[in-house]
MARKENU-764445 format. One line per 8 residues: number of its first residue (from 1); their letters; for each residue x, y, z of C-alpha. Coordinates in Angstrom, 2 decimals. Example, Ala and Ser with C-alpha at 12.3 -4.5 7.8 and 13.67 -1.06 7.14 Angstrom:
BEGIN
1) as) 12.30:-4.50:7.80; 13.67:-1.06:7.14
END
This chain:
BEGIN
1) xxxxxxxx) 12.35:-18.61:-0.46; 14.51:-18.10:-3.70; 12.50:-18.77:-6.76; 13.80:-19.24:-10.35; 11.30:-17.59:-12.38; 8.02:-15.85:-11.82; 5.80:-19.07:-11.80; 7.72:-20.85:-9.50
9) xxxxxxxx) 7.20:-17.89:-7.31; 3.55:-17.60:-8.09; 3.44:-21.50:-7.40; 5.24:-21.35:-3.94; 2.94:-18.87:-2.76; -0.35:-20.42:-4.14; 0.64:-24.51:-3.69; -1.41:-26.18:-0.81
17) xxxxxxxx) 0.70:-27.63:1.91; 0.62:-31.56:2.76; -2.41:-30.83:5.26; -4.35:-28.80:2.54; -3.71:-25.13:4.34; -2.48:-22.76:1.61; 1.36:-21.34:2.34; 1.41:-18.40:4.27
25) xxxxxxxx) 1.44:-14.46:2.59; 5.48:-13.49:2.38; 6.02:-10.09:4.33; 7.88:-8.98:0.73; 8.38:-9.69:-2.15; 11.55:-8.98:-4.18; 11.83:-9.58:-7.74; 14.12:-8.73:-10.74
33) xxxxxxxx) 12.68:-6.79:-13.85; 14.52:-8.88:-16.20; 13.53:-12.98:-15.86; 12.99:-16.20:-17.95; 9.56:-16.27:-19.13; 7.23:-13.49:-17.49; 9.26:-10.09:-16.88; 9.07:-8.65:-13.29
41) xxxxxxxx) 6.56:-6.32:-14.37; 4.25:-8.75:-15.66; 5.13:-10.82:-12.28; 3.84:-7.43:-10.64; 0.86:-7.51:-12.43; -0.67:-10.65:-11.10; 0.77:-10.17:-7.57; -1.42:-7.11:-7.42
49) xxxxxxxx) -4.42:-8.84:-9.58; -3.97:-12.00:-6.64; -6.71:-11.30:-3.58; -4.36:-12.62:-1.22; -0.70:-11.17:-2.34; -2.13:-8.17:-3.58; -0.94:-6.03:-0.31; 2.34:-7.94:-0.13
57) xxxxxxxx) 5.09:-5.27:-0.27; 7.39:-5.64:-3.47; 10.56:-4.48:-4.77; 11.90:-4.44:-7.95; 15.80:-5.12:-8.87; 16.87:-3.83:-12.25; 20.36:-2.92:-13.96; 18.71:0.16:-15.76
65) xxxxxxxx) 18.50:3.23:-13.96; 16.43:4.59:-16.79; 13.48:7.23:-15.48; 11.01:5.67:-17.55; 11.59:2.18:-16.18; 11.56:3.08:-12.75; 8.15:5.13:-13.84; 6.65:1.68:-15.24
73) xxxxxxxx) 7.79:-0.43:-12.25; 5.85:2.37:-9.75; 2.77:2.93:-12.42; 2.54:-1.17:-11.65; 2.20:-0.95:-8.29; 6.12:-1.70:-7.12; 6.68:0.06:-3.43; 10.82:0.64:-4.10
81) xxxxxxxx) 12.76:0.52:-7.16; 16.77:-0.25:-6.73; 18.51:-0.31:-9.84; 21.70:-2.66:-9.87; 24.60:-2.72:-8.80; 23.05:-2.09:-5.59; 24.57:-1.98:-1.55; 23.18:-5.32:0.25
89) xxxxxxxx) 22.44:-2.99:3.37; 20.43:-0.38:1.10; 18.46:-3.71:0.26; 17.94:-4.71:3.46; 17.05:-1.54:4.66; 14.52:-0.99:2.06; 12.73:-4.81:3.20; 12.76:-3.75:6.94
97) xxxxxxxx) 10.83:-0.77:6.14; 8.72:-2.41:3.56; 7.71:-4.94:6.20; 7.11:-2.43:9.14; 5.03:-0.37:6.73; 2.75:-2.99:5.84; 2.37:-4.16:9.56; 1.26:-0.70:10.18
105) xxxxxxxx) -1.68:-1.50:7.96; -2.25:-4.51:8.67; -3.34:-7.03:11.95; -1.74:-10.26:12.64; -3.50:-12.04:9.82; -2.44:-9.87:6.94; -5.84:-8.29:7.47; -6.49:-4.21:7.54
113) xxxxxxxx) -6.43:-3.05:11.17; -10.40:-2.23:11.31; -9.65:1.83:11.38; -13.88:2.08:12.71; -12.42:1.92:16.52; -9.45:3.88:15.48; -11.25:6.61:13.91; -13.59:7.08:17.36
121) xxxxxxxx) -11.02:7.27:19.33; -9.05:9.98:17.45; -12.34:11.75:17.31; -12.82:12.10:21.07; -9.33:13.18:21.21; -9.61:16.37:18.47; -12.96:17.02:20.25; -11.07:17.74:23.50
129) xxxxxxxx) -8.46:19.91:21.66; -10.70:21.59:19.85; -11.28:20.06:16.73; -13.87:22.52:15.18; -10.68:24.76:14.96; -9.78:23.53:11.33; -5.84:24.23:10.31; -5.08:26.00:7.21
137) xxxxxxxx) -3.10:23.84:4.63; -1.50:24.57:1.14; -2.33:20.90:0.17; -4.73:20.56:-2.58; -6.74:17.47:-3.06; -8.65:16.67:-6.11; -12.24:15.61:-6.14; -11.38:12.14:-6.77
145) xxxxxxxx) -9.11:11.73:-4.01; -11.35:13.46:-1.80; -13.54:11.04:-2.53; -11.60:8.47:-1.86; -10.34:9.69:1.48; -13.95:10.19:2.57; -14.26:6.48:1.72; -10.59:5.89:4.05
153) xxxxxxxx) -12.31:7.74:7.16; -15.53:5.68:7.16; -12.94:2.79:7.56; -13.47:1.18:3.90; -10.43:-1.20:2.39; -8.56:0.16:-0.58; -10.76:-3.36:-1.96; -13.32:-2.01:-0.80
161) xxxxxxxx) -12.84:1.92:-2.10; -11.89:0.41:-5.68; -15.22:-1.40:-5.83; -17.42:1.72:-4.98; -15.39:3.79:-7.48; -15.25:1.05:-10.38; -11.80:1.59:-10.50; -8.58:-0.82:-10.10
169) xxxxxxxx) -7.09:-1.80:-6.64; -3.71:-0.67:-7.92; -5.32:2.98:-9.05; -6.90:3.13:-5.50; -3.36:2.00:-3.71; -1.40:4.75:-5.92; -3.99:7.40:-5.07; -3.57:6.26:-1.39
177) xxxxxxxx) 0.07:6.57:-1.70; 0.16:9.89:-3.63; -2.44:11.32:-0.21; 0.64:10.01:1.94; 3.40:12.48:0.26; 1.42:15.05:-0.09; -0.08:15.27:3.20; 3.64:14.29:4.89
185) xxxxxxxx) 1.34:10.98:6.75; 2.77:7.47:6.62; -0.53:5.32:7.90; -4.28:5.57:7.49; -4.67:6.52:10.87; -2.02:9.27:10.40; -3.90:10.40:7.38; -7.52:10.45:8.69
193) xxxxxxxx) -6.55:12.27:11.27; -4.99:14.96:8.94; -8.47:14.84:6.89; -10.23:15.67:10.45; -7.63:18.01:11.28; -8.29:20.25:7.94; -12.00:20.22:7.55; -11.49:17.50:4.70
201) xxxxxx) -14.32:15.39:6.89; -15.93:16.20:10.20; -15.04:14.90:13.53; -18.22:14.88:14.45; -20.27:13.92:11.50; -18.30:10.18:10.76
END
């Protein structure tokens, strides 16, 4: 749905339908930085601030290339950052992924994949291959983020890490996304069984 300004988007996604059921969640979100009335930053902002768009994937458009903008766009949460002019394909491509990614971590219902049966059964599988054998690894994690990973592998929500922290949704999500680069994983699954893996938590113990 093509939206003229940032309330009108905020308004499609948030209007009750004729039969009182609110719209669905979009499976991205694509938005350019410069807009009448609220900026796509600001439009960033309240996606992520919104309970029920704050996991919805979004790109930003933008015809700077400037380091700092692309900085501010990623500090607010964006997933991709394509300045302008732009290839429709590289587009595209970028949406595809940002859609698959977020099905990854998420059900049918836009709802976190509950990781709690997930996490037994890669836990019966590093028992049988030896899992007390813990892998050496040059990635260091601070105490914060192992914090927040041992919150991951006991199946909690970013929501739900954020509120035992006291810290933003956004801060959690970046964190999240900074454990995913440096640990080379692309899901939660993928990167609790890295923590397991590297003695980060115990196979046995969660």
């Amino acid at each position: 749905t093509a939206c003229a300004d940032a309330d009108a988007m905020l308004e499609v996604c948030a209007k009750p339908k004729t039969d009182g059921d609110l719209p669905p969640i979009p499976d991205v979100i694509v938005s350019d930085i410069r807009m009448p009335g609220k900026d796509g930053l600001e439009l960033l902002g309240l996606i992520r601030a919104d309970e029920r768009l704050a996991r919805v994937p979004v790109i930003l458009l933008t015809a700077k290339a400037l380091t700092q903008d692309r900085i501010a766009g990623y500090k607010a949460g964006a997933d991709a950052y394509l300045p302008k002019p732009f290839n429709p394909d590289e587009l595209l491509t970028i949406i595809d992924n940002s859609i698959q990614r977020r099905q990854q971590m998420t059900g049918e219902n836009g709802k976190f994949v509950d990781l709690k049966d997930e996490l037994s059964n890669i836990k019966q599988i590093l028992r049988k291959n030896g899992a007390n054998v813990v892998k050496k690894t040059n990635v260091y994690l601070t105490p914060v983020e192992r914090d927040a990973l041992e919150y991951l592998c006991k199946g909690y929500t970013n929501g739900e890490i954020a509120e035992k922290r006291g810290v933003s949704v956004i801060g959690v999500n970046r964190m999240i996304q900074k454990m995913y680069l440096e640990t080379q994983t692309s899901t939660r699954t993928e990167l609790v069984r890295w923590a397991i893996q590297h003695g980060y938590v115990s196979a046995r113990d969660r």
